[in-house]
C-alpha positions in Angstrom: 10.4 40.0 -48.5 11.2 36.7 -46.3 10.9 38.9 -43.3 7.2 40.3 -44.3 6.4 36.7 -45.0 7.3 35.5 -41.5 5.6 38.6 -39.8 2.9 37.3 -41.7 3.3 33.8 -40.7 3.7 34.8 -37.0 0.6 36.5 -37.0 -1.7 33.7 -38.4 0.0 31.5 -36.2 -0.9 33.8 -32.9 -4.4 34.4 -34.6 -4.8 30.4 -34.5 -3.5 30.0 -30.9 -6.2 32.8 -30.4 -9.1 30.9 -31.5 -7.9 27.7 -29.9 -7.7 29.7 -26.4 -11.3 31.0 -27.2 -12.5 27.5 -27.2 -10.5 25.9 -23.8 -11.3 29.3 -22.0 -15.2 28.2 -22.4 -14.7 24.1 -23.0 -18.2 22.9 -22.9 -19.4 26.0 -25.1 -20.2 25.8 -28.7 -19.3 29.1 -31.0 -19.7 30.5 -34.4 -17.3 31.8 -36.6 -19.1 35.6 -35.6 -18.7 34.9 -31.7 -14.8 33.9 -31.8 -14.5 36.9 -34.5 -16.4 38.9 -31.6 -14.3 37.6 -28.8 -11.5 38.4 -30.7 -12.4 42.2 -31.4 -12.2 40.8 -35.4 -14.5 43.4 -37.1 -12.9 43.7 -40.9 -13.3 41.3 -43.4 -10.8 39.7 -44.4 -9.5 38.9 -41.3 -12.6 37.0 -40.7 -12.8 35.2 -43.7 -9.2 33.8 -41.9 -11.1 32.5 -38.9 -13.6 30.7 -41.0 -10.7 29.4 -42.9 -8.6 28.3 -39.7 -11.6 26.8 -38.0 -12.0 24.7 -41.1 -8.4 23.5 -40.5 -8.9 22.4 -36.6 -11.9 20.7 -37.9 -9.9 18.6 -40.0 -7.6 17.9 -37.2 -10.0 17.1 -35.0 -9.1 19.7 -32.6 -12.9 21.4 -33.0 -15.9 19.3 -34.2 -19.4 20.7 -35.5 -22.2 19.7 -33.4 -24.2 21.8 -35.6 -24.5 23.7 -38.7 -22.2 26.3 -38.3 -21.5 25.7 -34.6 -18.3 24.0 -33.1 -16.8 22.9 -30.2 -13.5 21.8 -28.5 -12.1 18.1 -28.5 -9.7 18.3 -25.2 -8.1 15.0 -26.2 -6.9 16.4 -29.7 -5.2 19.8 -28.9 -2.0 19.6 -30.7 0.2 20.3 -27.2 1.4 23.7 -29.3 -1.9 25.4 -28.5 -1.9 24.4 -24.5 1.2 23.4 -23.2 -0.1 23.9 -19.6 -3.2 22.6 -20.0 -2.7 18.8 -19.2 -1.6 17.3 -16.6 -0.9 13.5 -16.2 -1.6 11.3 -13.0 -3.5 8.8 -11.5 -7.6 9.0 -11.1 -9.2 8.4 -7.9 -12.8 7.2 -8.1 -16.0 7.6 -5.9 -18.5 5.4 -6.3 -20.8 8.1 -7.8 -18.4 8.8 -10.5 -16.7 11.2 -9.2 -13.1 11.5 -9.3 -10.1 13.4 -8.5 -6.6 13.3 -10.7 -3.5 12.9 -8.3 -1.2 14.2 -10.3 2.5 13.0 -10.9 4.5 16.4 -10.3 2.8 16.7 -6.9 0.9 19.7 -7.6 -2.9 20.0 -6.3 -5.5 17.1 -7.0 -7.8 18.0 -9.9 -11.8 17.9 -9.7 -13.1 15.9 -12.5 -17.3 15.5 -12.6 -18.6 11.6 -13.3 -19.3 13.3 -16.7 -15.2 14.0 -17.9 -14.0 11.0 -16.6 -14.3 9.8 -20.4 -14.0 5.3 -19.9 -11.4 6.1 -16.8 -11.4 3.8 -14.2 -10.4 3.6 -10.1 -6.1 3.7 -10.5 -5.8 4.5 -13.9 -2.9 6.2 -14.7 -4.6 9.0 -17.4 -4.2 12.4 -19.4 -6.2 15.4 -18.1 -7.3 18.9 -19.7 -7.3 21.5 -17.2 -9.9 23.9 -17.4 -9.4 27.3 -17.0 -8.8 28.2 -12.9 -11.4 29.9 -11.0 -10.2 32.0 -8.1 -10.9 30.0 -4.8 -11.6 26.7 -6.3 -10.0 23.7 -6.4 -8.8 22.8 -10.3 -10.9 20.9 -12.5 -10.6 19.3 -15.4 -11.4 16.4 -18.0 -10.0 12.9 -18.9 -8.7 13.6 -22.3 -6.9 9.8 -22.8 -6.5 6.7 -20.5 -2.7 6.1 -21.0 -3.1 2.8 -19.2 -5.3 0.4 -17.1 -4.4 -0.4 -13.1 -6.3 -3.4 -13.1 -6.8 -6.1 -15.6 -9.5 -8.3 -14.0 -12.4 -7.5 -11.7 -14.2 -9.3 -9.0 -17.8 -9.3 -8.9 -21.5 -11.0 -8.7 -23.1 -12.4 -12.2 -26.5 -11.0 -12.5 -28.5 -12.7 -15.6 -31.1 -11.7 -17.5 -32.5 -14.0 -20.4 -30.3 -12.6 -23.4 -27.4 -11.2 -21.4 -26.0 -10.4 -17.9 -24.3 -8.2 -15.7 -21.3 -8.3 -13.6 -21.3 -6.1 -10.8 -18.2 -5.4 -9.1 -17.2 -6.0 -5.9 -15.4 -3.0 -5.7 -17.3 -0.1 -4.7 -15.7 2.6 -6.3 -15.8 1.0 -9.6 -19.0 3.6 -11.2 -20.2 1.0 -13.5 -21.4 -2.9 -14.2 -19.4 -4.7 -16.9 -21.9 -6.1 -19.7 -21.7 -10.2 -20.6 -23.3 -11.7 -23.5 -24.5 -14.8 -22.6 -21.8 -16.7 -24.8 -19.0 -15.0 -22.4 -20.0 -16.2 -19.4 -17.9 -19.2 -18.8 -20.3 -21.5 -17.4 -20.9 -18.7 -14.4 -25.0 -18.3 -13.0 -27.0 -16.1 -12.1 -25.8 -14.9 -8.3 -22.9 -16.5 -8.5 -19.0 -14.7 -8.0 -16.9 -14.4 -10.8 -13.5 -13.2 -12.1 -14.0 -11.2 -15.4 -12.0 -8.8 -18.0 -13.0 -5.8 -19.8 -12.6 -6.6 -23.7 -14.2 -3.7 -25.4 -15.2 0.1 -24.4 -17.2 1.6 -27.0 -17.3 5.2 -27.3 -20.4 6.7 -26.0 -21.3 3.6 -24.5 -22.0 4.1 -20.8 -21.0 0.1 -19.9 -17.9 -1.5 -21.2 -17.6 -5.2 -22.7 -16.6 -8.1 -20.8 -16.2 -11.8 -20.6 -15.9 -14.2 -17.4 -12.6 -15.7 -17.2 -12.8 -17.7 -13.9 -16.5 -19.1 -12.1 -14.9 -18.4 -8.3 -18.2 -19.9 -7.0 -21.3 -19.3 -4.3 -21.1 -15.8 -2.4 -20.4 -16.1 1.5 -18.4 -18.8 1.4 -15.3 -18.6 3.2 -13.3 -20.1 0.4 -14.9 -17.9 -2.6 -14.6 -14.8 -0.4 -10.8 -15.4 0.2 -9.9 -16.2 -3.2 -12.2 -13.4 -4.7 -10.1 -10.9 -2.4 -6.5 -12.4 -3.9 -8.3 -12.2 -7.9 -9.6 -8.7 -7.5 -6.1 -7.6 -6.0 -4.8 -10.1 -9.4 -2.7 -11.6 -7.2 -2.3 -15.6 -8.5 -4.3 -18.1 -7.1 -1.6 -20.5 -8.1 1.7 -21.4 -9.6 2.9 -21.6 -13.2 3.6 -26.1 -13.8 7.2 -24.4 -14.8 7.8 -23.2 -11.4 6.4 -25.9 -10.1 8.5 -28.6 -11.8 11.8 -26.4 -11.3 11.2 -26.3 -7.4 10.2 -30.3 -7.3 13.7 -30.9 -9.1 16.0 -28.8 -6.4 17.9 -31.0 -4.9 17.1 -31.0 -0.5 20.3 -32.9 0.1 23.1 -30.3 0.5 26.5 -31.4 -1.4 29.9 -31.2 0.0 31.5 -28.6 -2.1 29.2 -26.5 -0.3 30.9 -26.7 3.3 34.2 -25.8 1.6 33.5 -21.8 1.1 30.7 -21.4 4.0 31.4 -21.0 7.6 30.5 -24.0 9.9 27.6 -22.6 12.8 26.0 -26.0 13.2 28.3 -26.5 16.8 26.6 -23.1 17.9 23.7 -22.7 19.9 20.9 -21.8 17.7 17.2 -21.0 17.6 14.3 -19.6 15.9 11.4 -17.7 17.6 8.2 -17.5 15.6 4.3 -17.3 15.7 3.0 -20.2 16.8 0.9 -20.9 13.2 4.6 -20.0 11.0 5.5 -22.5 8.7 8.1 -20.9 6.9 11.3 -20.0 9.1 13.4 -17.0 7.8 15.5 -16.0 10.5 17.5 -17.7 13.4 19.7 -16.7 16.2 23.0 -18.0 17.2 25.0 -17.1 20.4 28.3 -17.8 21.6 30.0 -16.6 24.9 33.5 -15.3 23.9 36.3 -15.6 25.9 37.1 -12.3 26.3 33.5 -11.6 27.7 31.6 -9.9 24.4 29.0 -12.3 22.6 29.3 -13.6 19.0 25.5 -13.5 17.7 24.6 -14.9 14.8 21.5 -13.5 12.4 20.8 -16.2 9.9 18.4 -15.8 7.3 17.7 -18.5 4.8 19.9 -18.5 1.4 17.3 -18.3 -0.6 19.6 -17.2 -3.6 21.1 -20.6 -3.3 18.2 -22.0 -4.8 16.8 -19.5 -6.6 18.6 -18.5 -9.6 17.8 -15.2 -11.6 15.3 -15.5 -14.7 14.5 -18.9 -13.5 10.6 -19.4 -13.6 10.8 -19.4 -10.1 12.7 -15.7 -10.0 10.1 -14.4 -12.2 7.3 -15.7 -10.7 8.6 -14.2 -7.2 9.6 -11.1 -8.8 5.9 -10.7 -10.1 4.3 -11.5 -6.6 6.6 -9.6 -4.9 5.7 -10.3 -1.6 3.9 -13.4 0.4 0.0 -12.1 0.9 -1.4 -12.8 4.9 -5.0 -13.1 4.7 -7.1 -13.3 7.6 -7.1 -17.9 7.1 -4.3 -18.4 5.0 -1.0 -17.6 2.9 -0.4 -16.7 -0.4 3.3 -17.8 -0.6 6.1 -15.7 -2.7 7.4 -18.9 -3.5 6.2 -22.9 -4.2 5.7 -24.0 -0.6 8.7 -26.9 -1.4 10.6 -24.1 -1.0 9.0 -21.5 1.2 8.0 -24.3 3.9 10.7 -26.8 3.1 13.9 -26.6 1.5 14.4 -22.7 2.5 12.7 -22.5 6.0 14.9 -22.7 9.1 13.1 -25.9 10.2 14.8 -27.4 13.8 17.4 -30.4 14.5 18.4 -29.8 10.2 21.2 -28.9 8.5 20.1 -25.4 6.3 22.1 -23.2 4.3 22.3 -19.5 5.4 23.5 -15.7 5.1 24.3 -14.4 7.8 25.1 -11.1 9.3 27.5 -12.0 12.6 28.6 -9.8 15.2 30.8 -9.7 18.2 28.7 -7.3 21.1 29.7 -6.6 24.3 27.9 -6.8 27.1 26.9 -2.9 26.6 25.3 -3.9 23.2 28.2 -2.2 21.4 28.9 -3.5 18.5 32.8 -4.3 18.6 33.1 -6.8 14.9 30.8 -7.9 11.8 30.7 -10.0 9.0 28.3 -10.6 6.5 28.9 -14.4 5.5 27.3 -17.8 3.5 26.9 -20.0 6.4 25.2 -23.8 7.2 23.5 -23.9 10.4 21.8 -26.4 12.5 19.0 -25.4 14.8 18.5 -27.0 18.0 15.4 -25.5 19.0 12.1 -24.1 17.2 10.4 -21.9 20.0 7.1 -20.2 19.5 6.5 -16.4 21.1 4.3 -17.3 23.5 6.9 -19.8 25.1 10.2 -17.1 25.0 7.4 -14.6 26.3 6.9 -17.2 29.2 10.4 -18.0 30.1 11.5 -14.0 30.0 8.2 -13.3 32.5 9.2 -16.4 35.1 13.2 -16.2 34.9 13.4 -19.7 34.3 12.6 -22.5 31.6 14.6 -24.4 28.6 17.5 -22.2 27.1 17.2 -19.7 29.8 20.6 -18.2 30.2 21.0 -18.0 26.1 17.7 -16.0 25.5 18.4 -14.0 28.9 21.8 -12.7 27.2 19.6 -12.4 24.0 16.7 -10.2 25.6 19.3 -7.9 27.7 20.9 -7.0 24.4 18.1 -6.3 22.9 16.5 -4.1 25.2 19.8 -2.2 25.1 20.1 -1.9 21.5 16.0 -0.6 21.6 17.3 1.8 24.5 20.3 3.3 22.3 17.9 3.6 19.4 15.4 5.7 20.8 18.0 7.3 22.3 19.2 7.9 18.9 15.3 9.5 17.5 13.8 6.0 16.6 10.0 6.6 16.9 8.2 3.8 18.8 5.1 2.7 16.5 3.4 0.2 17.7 0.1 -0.8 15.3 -3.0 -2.7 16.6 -3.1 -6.0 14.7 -6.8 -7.6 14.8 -6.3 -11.7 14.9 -9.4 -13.6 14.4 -10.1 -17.3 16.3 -11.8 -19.2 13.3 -13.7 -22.6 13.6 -13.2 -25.2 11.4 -15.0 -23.8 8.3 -13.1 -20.1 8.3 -16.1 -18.8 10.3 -15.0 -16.1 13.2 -16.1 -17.0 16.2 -13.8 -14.3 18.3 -11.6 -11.8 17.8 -8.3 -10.7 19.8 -5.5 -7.7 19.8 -2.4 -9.3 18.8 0.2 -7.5 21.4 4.1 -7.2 20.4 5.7 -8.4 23.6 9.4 -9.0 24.9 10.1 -12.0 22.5 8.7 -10.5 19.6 11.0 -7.0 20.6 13.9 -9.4 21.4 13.6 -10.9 16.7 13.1 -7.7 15.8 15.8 -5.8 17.3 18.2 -7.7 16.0 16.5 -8.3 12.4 16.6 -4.3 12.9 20.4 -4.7 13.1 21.3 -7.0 10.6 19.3 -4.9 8.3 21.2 -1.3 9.2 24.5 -3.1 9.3 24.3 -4.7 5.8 23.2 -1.4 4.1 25.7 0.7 5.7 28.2 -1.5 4.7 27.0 -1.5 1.0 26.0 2.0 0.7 28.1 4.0 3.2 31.2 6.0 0.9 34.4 4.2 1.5 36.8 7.2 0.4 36.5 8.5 -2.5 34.9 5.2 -4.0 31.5 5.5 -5.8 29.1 3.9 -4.0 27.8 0.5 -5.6 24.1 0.0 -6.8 22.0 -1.2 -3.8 18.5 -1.8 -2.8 17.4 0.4 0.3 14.3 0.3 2.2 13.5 4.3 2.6 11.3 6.6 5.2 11.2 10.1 4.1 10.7 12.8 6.8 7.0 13.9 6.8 6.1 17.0 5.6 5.8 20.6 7.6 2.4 20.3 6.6 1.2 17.1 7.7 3.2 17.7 10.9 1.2 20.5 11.5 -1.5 19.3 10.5 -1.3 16.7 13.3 -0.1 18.8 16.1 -3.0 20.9 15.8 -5.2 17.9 16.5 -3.4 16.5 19.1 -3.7 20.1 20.6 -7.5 20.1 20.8 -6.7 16.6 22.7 -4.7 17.7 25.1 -1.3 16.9 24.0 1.7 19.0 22.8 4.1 18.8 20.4 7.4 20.2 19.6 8.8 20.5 15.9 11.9 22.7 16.9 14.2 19.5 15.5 14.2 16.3 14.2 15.3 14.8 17.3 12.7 16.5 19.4 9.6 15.4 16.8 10.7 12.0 17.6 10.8 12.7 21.6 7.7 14.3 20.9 6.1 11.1 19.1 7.1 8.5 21.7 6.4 10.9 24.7 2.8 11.2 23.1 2.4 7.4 22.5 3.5 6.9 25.9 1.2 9.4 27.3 -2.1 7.7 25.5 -1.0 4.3 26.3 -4.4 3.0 27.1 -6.0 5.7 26.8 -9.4 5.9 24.6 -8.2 7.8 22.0 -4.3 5.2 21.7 -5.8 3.7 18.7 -6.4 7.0 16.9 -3.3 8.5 17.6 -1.3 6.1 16.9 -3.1 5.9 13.4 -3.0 9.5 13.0 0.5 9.6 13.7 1.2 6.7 10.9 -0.8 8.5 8.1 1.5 11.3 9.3 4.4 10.2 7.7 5.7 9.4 4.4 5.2 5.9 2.9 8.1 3.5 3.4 9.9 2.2 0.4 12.3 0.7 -2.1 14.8 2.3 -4.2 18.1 2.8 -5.1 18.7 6.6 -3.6 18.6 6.2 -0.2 17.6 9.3 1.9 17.5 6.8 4.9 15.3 6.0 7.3 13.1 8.6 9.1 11.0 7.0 11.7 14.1 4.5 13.2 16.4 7.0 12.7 18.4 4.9 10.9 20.8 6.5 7.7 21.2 3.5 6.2 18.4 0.5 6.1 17.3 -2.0 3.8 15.5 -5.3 4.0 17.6 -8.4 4.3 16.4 -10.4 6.6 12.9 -12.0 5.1 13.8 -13.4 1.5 11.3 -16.7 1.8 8.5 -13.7 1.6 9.7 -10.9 0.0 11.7 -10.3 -2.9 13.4 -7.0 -1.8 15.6 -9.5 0.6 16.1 -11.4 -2.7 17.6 -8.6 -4.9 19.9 -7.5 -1.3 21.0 -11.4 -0.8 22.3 -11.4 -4.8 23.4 -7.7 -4.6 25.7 -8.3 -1.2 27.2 -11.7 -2.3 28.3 -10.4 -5.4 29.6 -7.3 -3.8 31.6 -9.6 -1.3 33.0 -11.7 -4.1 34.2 -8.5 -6.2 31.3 -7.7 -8.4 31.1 -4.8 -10.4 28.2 -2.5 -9.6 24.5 -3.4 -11.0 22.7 -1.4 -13.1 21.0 1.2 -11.1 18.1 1.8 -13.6 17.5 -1.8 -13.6 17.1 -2.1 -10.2 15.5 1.0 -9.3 12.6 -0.5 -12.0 12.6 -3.4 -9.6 12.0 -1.6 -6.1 9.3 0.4 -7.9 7.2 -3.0 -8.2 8.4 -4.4 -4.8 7.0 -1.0 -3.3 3.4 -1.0 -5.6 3.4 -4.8 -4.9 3.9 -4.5 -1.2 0.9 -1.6 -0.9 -1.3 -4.3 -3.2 -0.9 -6.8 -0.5 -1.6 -4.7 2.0 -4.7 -3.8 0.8 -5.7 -7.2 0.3 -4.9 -8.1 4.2 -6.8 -5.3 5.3 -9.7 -6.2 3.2 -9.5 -10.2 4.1 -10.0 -8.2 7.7 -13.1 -6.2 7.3 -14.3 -8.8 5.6 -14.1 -11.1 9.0 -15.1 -8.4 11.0 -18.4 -8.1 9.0 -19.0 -11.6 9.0 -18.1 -11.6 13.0 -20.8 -8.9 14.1 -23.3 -10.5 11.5 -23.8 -12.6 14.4 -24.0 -9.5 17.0 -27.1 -7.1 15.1 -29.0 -5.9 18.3 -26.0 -6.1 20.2 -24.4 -3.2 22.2 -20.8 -1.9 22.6 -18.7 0.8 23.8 -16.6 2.3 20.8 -14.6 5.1 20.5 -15.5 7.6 17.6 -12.5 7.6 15.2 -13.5 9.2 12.5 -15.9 12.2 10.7 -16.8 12.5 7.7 -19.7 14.3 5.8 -21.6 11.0 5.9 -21.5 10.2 9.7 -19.7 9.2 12.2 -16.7 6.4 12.4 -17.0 4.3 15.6 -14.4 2.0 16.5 -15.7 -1.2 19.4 -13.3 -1.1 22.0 -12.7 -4.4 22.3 -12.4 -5.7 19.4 -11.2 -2.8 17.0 -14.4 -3.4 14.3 -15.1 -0.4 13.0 -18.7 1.0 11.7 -20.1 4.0 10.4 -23.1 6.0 12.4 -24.8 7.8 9.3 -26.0 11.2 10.1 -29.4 10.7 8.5 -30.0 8.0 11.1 -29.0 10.5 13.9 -33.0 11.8 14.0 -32.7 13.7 17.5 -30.9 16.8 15.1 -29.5 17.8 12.4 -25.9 17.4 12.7 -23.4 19.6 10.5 -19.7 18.8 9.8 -16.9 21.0 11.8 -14.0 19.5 10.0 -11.5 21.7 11.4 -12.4 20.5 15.1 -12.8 16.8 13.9 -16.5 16.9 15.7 -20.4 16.9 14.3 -22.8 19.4 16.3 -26.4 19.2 16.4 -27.8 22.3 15.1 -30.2 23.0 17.8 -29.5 21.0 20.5 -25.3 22.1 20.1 -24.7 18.3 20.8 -21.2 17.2 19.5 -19.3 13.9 18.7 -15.6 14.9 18.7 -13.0 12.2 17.6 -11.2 10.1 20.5 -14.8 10.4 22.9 -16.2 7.3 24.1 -19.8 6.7 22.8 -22.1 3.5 23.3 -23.4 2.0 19.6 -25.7 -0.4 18.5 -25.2 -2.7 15.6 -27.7 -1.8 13.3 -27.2 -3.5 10.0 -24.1 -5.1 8.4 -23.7 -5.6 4.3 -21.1 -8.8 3.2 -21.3 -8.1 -0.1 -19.6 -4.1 0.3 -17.8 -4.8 4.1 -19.8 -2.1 5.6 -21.2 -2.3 8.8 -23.8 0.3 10.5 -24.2 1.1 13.8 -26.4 3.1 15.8 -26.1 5.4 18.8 -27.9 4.2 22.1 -28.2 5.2 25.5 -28.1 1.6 26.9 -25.1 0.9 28.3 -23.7 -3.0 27.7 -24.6 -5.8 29.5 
């Protein structure tokens, strides 16, 4: 009897899952009880008058509604996970500014279509639920935004635009598809045109606009000021520090106490240094040097303690740990920490006594590394050099310190040498720098270049950095390895890789992926090869978006492009808290410590990592932003570019000579109608068989440039610059 009862059971329950799969076969599709009977070949009666009764039962759970008498239709968002297991996926949404959007998915698999219709009250970054729709053959999957699981940003930047009963704000950002609505009591003060920070307190359903309330008046837009800030708010980074942190950074002691000397090791008699940008005001690293006497060179790597003065779940630790990272925009600094610290106490400041951790070694005069120690030191540096002036004294042979930062420079070309040698891929980014009058306007703009005395810091920060994580995380025996903080560069994937060579192909250029070793000969070989050549810039981008994102975590896989097994960050902890968490993690490791926990940490790199990519994007924006305002000045003007991009809106030019990039839309190109050949990288004119392939060298005009999105339109022209 029990078993006829669960045959029974077992057949209503497959009956159910059958009607269920009627409905998410056909989503947007309303049916009667006679159609799903239909689709399910259900012809007698009685098993009919079961479908009425089981869509009854999914209407009371939501999982079907009526839209009409007697018709129904599927809620995605409600299927009990019983009926379609497969049939969600969870990720993060991408957003056009039509709507439009694209699910990147968590477990990697392909990005799912979703129209601006099924994007539910998703916006740019959220992390959401999707239902999949059923797959057609030879399209990409789509699907629908069933539940937003949570927000990626909690404030939004944008212009106030009033009517007489309520306003607008519209968003900066222009993949954000809709304008946040303000009742007039909400606005804080803020006027018509004017910018404004703001948060979204209510979404109704069906509502196409979500509620929102002004939370800071930023001020007028196109002021340098405003524009800045705005940039730092809509990336939610602070615009200033808690009074707790403040207070706890203006009571740190500067004076440093005696019991201090009595476990550090004494460098102050030592010849020391720092090298920085001219503009630095906040010194993390200096050199030492010492001529031994059996010929090999002690060099010291300080870095400032800043764990000394920053004590964990202090309300300067949290603070930093939020921030994550010191932000560089285009006319300023947005310090990790309260500048007492970041420009005072901490920094490496000449002709004063600091406290430091170092990373010392004795190197021959091969650049072989013959002894280290990793070591709380005080220092006293006798000299605060800028780049320009090492740069100087390496070029002419001759100037103050010579014969310390001659030793320094030969090392470090031979410890470069041995690590290309070794598969260390030589990227070397363009970095735009801007010459700014008095009021943050940009009255000229420059290629930073990376130099001997900027190769000479960074080849031995490079060291310092390997040696202290192969010391932590390299297996001693049979000894577990101890919780660390590593600073990680997968190898790229097969895909990308030949993805890339094919391009580089059509340019010209080969490639060989027989080995790891060889795809780094290969990479350096091709950056040599294009070295000033009109297509460098694009290569060498091409190349970067090639390979993985660096990162921090806890498992290290080590270091792809320096060839390096073991890396972390050490070396920078007035700017980034990564160097924090490895400054705490070593000393205790040195003193005895027990292992961290590695879930604890491994929570921490994930924020360092999203917190690192946040500032980036602000830098890059602070950027466009100046190279807008730059060639506001230039409409009419002509240049010689380089095309380095194509798209189905146009084509990407880049000005030679000072890297501002523009768009050349195809429905301004009137001599022909262009079509896309993405596979070639190239637009050709329909009739005429014209074509603009990435890496030529075109002349543009500068049409039309837009502050308020950063976009800046160019035109081609046949008149060559003056």
């Amino acid at each position: 009897m029990s078993q006829r009862k669960n045959k029974n059971k077992n057949v209503e329950n497959g009956l159910l899952k059958s009607i269920v799969g009627v409905f998410t076969n056909s989503p947007f599709k309303q049916f009667n009880y006679k159609q799903i009977s239909a689709a399910l070949n259900i012809n007698d009666k009685a098993s009919r008058i079961l479908v009425v009764s089981f869509i009854d039962e999914l209407v009371q759970d939501k999982i079907l509604s009526e839209t009409q008498k007697g018709k129904f239709k599927l809620n995605p968002g409600n299927i009990d996970e019983r009926f379609a297991k497969a049939s969600f996926l969870l990720g993060t949404i991408d957003m056009k500014q039509t709507g439009k959007a694209f699910l990147l998915p968590e477990d990697g698999s392909e990005d799912v279509v979703i129209a601006s219709t099924n994007t539910l009250n998703a916006l740019p970054g959220d992390k959401v639920k999707v239902f999949l729709f059923p797959t057609r053959k030879d399209h990409q999957p789509e699907g629908q935004v069933v539940e937003v699981i949570s927000r990626a940003k909690k404030q939004w930047v944008g212009v106030i635009q009033k009517s007489k009963n309520f306003a607008f704000m519209v968003p900066d950002r222009h993949n954000m598809p809709v304008d946040i609505f303000i009742p007039n009591n909400k606005l804080n003060g803020a006027r018509d045109g004017q910018k404004v920070v703001a948060i979204i307190t209510e979404w109704v359903e069906h509502s196409k606009n979500p509620l929102g309330e002004v939370i800071k008046v930023l001020g007028n837009p196109g002021d340098n000021n405003v524009e800045m800030i705005s940039i730092l708010a809509d990336f939610e980074f602070p615009l200033e520090f808690p009074e707790k942190a403040l207070k706890e950074s203006e009571n740190i002691p500067t004076k440093i106490s005696a019991s201090e000397l009595t476990y550090r090791k004494d460098f102050r008699d030592a010849f020391t240094m720092t090298i920085d940008p001219e503009d630095a005001k906040d010194f993390d690293d200096a050199l030492s040097l010492k001529v031994l006497e059996n010929g090999n060179y002690q060099i010291g790597v300080h870095i400032a303690d800043v764990s000394h003065y920053v004590q964990p779940n202090s309300a300067i630790d949290k603070e930093a740990y939020e921030r994550g990272t010191s932000v560089y925009l285009v006319d300023r600094v947005i310090p990790m920490l309260p500048e007492r610290l970041s420009n005072e106490i901490c920094s490496l400041s000449a002709h004063d006594d600091k406290l430091c951790f170092s990373a010392i070694f004795e190197i021959s005069p091969n650049a072989k590394i013959i002894k280290q120690d990793f070591n709380k030191t005080i220092i006293h540096s006798n000299r605060r050099f800028n780049y320009e002036e090492v740069q100087t004294i390496i070029e002419q042979g001759k100037g103050e310190c010579f014969t310390e930062i001659n030793i320094l420079d030969t090392l470090a070309k031979k410890l470069r040498d041995e690590r290309f040698k070794d598969g260390s891929i030589n990227f070397e980014s363009t970095e735009v720098k801007f010459r700014l009058d008095e009021k943050g306007k940009p009255i000229g703009v420059y290629i930073k270049e990376s130099k001997d005395s900027n190769k000479l810091i960074e080849e031995f920060m490079l060291l310092a950095n390997r040696k202290v994580a192969e010391f932590i995380g390299k297996p001693k025996g049979n000894k577990p390895v101890k919780t660390f903080v590593f600073r990680i560069h997968d190898e790229p994937t097969p895909e990308k890789l030949n993805t890339f060579t094919e391009f580089v192909k059509k340019l010209g250029y080969k490639m060989n992926l027989r080995s790891k070793k060889q795809i780094a000969e290969s990479f350096n070989s091709l950056l040599d090869e294009t070295a000033g050549k009109a297509e460098q810039n694009i290569i060498e981008q091409l190349a970067i978006r090639t390979m993985q994102k660096a990162i921090y975590t806890t498992f290290n896989v080590g270091h792809y492009g320096l060839a390096f097994e073991y890396y972390t960050h050490f070396t920078s902890p007035i700017r980034r808290y990564p160097d924090l968490m490895v400054h705490r993690l070593l000393w205790s490791y040195l003193e005895g410590g027990k292992s961290a926990n590695q879930s604890e940490y491994e929570e921490k790199c994930k924020l360092s990592s999203n917190m690192e990519k946040r500032a980036t994007d602000a830098e890059r924006a602070s950027v466009k932003y100046k190279q807008a305002e730059y060639l506001m000045e230039k409409i009419g003007e002509v240049f010689e570019g380089v095309i380095s991009g194509v798209s189905k809106w146009g084509i990407y030019v880049e000005i030679k000579e000072n890297k501002c990039e523009g768009l050349v839309s195809f429905r301004n190109m009137t001599d022909d109608f262009y079509y896309l050949d993405e596979d070639n990288h190239q637009a050709i004119g329909h009739r005429n068989g014209k074509s603009y392939k990435l890496g030529d060298t075109v002349t543009i005009k500068i049409a039309k440039v837009s502050m308020e999105k950063k976009q800046i339109d160019f035109e081609f022209t046949d008149k060559l610059k003056d």
